[in-house]
N, CA, C, O and CB atoms as a CASP TS submission, in Angstrom:
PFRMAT TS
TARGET T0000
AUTHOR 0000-0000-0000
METHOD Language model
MODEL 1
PARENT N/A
ATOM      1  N   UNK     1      51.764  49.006  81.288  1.00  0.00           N
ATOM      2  CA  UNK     1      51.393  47.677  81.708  1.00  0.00           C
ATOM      3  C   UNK     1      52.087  46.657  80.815  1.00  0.00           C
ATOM      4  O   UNK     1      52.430  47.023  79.691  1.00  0.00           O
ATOM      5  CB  UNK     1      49.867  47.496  81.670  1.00  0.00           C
ATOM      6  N   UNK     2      52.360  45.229  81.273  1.00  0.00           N
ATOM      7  CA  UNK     2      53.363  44.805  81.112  1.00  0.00           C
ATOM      8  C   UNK     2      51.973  43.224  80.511  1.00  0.00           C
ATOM      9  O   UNK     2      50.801  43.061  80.849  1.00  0.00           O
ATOM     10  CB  UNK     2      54.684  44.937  82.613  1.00  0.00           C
ATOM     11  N   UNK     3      52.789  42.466  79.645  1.00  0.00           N
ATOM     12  CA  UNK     3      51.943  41.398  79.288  1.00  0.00           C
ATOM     13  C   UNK     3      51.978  40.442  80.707  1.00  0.00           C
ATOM     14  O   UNK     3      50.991  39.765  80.993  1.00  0.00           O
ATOM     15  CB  UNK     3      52.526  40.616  77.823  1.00  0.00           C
ATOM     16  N   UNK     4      52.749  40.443  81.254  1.00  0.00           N
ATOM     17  CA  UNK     4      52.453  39.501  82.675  1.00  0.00           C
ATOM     18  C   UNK     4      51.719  40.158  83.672  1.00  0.00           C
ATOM     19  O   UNK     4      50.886  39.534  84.328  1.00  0.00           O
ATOM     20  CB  UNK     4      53.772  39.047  83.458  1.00  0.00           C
ATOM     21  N   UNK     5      52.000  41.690  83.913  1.00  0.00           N
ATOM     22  CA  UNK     5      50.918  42.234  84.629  1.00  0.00           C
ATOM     23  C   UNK     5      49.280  41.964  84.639  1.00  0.00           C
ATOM     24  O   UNK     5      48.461  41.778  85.539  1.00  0.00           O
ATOM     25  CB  UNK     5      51.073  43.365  84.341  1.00  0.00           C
ATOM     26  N   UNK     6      49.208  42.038  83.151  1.00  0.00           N
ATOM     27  CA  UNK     6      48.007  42.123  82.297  1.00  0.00           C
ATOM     28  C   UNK     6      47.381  40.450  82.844  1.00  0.00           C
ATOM     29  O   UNK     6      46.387  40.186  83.521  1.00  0.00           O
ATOM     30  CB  UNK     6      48.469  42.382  80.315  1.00  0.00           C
ATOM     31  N   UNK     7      48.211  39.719  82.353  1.00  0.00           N
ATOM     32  CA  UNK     7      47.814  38.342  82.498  1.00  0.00           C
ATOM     33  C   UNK     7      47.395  37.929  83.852  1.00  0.00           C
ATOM     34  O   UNK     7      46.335  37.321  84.000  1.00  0.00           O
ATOM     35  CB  UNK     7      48.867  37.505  82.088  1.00  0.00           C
ATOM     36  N   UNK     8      48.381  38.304  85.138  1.00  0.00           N
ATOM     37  CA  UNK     8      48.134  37.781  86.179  1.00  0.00           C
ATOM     38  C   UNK     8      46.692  38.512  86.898  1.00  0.00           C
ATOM     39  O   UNK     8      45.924  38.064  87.749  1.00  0.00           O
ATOM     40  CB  UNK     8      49.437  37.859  86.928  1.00  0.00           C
ATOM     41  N   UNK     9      46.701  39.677  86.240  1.00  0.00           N
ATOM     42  CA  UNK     9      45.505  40.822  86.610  1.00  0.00           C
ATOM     43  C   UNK     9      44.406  40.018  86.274  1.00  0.00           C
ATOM     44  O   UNK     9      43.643  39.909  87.234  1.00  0.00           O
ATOM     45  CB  UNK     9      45.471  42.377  85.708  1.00  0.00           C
ATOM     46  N   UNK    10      43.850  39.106  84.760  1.00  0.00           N
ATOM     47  CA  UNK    10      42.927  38.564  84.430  1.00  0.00           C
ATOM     48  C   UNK    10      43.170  36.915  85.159  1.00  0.00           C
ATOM     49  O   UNK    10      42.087  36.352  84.999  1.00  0.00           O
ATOM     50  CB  UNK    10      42.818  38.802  82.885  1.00  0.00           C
ATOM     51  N   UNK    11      43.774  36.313  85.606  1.00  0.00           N
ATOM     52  CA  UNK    11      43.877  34.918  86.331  1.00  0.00           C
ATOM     53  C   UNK    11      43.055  35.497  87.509  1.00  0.00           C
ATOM     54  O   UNK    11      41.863  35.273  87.717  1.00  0.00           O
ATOM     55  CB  UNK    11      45.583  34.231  86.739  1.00  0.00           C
ATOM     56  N   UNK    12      43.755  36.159  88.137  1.00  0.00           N
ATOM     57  CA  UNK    12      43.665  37.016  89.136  1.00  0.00           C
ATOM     58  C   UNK    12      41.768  36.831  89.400  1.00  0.00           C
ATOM     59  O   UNK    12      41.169  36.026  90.114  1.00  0.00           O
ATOM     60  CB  UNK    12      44.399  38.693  88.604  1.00  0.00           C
ATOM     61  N   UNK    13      41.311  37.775  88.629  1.00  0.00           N
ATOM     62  CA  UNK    13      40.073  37.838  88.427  1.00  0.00           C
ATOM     63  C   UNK    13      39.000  36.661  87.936  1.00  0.00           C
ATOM     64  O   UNK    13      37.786  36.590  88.128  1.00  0.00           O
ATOM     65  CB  UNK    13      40.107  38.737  87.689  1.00  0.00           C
ATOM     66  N   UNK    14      39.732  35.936  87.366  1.00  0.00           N
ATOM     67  CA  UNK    14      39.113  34.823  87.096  1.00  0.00           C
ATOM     68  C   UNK    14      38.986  33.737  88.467  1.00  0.00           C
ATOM     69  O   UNK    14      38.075  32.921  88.607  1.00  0.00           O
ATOM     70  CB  UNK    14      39.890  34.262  85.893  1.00  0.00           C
ATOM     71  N   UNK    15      39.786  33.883  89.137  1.00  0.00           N
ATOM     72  CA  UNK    15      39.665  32.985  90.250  1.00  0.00           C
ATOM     73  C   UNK    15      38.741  33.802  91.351  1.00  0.00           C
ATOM     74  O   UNK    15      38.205  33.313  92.346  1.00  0.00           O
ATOM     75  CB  UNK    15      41.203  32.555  90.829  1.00  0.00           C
ATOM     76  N   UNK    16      38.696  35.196  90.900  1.00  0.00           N
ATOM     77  CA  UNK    16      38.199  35.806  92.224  1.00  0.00           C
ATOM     78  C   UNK    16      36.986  35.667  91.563  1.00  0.00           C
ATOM     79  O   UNK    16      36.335  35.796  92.600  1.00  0.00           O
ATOM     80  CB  UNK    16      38.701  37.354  92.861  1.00  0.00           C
ATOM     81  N   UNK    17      36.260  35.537  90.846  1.00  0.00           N
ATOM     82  CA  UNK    17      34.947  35.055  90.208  1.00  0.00           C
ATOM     83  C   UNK    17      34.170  33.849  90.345  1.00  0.00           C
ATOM     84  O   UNK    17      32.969  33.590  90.423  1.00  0.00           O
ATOM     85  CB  UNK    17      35.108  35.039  89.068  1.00  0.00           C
ATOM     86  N   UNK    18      35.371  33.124  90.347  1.00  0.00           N
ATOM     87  CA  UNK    18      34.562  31.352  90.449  1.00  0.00           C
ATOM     88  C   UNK    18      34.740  31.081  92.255  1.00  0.00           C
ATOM     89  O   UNK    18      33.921  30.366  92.831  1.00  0.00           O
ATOM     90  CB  UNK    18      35.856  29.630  89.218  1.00  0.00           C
ATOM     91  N   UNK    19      35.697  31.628  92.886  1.00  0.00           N
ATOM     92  CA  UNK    19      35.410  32.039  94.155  1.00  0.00           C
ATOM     93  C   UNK    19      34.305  32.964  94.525  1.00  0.00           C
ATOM     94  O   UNK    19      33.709  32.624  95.547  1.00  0.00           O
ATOM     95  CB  UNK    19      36.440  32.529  94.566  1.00  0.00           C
ATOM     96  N   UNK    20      34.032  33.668  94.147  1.00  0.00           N
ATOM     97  CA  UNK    20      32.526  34.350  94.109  1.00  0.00           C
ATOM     98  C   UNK    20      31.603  33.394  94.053  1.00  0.00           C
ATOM     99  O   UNK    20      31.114  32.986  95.106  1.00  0.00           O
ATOM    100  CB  UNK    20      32.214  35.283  92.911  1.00  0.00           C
ATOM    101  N   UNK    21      31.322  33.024  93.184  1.00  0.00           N
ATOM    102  CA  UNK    21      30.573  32.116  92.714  1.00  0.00           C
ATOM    103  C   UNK    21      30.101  30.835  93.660  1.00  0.00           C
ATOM    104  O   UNK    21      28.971  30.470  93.986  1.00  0.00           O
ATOM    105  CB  UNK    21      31.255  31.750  91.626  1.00  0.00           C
ATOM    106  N   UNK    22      31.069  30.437  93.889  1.00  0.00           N
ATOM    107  CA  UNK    22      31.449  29.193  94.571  1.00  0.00           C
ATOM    108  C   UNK    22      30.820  29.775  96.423  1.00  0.00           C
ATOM    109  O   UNK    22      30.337  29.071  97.310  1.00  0.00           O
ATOM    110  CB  UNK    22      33.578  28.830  94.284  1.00  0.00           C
ATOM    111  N   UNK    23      30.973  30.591  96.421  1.00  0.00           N
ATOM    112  CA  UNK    23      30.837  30.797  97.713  1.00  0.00           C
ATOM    113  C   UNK    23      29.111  31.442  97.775  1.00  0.00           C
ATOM    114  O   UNK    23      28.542  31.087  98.806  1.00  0.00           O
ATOM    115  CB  UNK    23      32.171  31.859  98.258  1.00  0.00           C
ATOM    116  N   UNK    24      28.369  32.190  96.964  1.00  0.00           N
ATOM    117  CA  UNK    24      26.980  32.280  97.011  1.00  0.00           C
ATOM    118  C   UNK    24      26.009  31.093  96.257  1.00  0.00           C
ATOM    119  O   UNK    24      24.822  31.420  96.252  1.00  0.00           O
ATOM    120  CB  UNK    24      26.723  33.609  96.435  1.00  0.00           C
ATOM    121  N   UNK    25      26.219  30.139  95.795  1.00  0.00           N
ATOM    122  CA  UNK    25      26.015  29.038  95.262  1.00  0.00           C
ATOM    123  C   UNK    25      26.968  27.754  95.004  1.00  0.00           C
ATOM    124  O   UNK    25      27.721  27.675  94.034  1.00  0.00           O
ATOM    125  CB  UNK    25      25.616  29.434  94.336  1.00  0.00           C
ATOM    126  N   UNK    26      26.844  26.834  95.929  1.00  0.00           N
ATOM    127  CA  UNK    26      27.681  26.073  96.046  1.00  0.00           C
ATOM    128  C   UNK    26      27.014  25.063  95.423  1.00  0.00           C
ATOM    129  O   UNK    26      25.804  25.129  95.205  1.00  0.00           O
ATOM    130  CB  UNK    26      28.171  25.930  97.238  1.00  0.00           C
ATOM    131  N   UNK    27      28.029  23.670  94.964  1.00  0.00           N
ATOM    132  CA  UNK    27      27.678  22.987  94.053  1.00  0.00           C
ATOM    133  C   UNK    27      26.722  22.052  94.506  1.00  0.00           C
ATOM    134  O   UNK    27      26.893  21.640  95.653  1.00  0.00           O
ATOM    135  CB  UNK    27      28.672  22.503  93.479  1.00  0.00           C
ATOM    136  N   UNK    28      25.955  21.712  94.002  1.00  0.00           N
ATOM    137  CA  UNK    28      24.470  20.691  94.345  1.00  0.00           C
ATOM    138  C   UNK    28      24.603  19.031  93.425  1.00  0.00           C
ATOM    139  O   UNK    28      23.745  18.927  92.549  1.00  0.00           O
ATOM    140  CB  UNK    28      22.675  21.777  93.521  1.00  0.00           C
ATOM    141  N   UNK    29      25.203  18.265  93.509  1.00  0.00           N
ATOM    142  CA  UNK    29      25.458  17.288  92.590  1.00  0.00           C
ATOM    143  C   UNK    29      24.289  16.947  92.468  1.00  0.00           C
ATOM    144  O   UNK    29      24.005  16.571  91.331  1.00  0.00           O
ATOM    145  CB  UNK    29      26.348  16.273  92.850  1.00  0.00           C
ATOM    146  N   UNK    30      23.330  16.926  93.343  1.00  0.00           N
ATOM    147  CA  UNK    30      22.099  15.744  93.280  1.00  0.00           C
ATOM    148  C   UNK    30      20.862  16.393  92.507  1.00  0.00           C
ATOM    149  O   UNK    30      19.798  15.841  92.227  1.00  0.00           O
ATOM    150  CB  UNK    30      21.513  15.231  94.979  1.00  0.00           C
ATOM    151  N   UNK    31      21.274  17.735  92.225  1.00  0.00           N
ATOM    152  CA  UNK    31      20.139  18.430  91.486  1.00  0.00           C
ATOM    153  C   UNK    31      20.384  19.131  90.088  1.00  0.00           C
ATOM    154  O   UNK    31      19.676  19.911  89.451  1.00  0.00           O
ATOM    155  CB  UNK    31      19.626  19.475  92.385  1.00  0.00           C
ATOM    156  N   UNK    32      21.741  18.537  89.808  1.00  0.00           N
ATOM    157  CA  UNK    32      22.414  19.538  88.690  1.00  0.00           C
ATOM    158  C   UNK    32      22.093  18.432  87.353  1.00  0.00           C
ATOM    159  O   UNK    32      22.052  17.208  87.473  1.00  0.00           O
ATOM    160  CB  UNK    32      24.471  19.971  89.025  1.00  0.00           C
ATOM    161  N   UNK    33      21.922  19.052  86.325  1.00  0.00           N
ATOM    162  CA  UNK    33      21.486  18.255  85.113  1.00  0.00           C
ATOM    163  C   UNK    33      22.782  16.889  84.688  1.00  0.00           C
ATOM    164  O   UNK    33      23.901  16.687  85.157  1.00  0.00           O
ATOM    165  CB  UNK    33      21.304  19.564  83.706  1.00  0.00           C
ATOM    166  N   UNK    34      22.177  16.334  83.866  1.00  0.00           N
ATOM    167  CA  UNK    34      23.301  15.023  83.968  1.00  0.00           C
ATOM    168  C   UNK    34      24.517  15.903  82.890  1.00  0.00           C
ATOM    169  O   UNK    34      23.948  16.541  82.004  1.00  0.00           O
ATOM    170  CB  UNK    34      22.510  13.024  83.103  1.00  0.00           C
ATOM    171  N   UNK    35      25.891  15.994  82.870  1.00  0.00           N
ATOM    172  CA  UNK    35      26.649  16.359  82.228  1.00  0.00           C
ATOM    173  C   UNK    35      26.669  15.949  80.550  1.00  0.00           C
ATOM    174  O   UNK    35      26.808  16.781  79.653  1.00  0.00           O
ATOM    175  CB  UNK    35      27.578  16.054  82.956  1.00  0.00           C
ATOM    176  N   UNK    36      26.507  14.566  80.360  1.00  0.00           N
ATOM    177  CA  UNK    36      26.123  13.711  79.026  1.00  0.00           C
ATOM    178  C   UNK    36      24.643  13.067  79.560  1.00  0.00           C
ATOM    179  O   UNK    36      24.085  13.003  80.656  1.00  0.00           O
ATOM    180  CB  UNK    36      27.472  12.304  78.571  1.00  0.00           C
ATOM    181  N   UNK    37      24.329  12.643  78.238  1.00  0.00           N
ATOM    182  CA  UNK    37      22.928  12.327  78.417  1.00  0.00           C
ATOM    183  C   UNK    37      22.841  11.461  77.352  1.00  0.00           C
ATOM    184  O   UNK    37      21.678  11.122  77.134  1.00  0.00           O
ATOM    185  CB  UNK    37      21.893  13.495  78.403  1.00  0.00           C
ATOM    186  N   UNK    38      23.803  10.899  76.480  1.00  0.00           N
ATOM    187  CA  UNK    38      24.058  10.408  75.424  1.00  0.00           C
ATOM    188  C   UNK    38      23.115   9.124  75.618  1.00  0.00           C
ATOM    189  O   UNK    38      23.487   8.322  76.475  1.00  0.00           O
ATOM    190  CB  UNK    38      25.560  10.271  75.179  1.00  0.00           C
ATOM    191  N   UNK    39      21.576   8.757  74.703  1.00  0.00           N
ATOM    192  CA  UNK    39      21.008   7.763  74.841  1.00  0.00           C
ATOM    193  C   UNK    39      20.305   7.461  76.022  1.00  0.00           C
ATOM    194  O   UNK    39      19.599   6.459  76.139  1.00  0.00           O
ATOM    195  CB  UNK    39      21.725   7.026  74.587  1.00  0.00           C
ATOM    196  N   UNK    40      20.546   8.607  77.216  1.00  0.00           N
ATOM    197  CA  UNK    40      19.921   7.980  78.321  1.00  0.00           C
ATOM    198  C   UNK    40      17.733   7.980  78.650  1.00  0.00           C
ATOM    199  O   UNK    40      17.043   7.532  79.565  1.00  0.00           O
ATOM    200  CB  UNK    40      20.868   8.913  79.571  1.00  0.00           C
ATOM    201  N   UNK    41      17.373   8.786  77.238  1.00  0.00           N
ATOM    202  CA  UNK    41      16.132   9.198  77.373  1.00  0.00           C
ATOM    203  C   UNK    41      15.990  10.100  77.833  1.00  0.00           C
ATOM    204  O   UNK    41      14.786  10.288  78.007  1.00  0.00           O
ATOM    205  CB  UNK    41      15.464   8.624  77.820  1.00  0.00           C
ATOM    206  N   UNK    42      16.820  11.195  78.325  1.00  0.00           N
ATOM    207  CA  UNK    42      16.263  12.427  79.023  1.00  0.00           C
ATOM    208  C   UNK    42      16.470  13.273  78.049  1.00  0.00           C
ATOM    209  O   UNK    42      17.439  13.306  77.290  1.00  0.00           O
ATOM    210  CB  UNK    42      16.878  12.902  80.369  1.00  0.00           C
ATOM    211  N   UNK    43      15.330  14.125  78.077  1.00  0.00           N
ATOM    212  CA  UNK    43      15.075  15.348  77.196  1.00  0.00           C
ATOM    213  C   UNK    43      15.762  16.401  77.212  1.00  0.00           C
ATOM    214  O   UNK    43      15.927  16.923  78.314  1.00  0.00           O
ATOM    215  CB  UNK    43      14.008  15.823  77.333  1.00  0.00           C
ATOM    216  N   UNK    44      16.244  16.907  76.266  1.00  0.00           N
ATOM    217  CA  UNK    44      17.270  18.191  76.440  1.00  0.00           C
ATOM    218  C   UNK    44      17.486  19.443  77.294  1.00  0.00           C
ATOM    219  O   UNK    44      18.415  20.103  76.827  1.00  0.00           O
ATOM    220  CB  UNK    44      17.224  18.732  75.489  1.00  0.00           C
ATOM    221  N   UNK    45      17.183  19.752  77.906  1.00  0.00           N
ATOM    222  CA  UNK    45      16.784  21.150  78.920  1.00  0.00           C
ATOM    223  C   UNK    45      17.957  21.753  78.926  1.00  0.00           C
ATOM    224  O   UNK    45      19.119  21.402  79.131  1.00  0.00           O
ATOM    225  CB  UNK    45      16.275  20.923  80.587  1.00  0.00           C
ATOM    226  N   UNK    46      17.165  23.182  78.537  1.00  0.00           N
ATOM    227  CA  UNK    46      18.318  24.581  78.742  1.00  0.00           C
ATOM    228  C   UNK    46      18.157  25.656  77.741  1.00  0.00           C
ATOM    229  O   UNK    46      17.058  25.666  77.187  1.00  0.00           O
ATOM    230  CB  UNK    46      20.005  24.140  78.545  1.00  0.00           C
ATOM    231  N   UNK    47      19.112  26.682  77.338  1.00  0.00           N
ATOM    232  CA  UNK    47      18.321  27.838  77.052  1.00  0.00           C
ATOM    233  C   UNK    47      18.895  27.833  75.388  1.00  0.00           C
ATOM    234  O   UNK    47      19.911  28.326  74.897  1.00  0.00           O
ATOM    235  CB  UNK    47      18.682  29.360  78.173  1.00  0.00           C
ATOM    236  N   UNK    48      18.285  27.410  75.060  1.00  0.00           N
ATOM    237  CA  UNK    48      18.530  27.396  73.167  1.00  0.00           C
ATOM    238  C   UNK    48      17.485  27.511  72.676  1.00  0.00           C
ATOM    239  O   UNK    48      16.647  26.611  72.728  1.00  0.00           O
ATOM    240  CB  UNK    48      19.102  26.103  72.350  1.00  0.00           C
ATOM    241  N   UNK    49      17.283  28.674  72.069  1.00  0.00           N
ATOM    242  CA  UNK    49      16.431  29.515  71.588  1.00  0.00           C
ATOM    243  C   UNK    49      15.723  29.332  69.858  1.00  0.00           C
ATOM    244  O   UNK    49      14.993  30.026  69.150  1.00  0.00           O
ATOM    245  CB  UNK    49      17.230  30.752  71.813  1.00  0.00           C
ATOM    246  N   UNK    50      16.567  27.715  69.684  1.00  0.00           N
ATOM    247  CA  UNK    50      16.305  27.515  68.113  1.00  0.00           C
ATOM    248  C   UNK    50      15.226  26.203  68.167  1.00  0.00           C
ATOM    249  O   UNK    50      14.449  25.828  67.289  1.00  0.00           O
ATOM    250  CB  UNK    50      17.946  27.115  67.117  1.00  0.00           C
ATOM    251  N   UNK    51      15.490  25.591  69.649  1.00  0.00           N
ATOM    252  CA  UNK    51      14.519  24.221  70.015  1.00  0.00           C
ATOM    253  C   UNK    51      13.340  24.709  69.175  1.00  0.00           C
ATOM    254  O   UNK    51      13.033  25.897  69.278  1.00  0.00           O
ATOM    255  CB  UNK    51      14.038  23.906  71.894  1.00  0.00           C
ATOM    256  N   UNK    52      12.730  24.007  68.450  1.00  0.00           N
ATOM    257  CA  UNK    52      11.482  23.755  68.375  1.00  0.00           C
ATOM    258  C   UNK    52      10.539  22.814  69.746  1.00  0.00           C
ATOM    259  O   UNK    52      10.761  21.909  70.550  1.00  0.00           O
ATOM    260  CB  UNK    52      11.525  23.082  67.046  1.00  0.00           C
ATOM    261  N   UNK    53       9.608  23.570  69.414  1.00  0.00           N
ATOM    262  CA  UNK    53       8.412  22.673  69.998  1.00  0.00           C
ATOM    263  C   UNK    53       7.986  21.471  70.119  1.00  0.00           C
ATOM    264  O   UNK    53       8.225  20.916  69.046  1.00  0.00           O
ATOM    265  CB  UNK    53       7.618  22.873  69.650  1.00  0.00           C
ATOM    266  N   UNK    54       7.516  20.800  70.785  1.00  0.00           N
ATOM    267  CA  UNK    54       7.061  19.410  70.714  1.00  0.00           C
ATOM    268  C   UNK    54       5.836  19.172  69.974  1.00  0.00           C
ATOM    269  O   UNK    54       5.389  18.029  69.870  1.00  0.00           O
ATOM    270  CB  UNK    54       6.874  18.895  72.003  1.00  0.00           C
TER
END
């Protein structure tokens, strides 16, 4: 196997993934968390396991 083999084999797969993806869950803008949140008052949500408690 060849380093371009190798490479196009993992692109390859990477697109056939987010095409996966993309096709059993498609994107929801109106329900998806805000990307930044910088100052806006909304509380952090998601899976970090060091959060303390309120």
């Amino acid at each position: 196997m060849t380093r371009r083999f190798t490479a196009a084999l993992a692109v390859a797969g990477l697109v056939l993934l987010v095409a996966f993806d993309q096709f059993f869950t498609p994107l929801n803008p109106y329900q998806a968390p805000a990307l930044f949140a910088l100052g806006s008052g909304q509380v952090a949500a998601g899976g970090f396991c060091g959060a303390l408690p309120k």
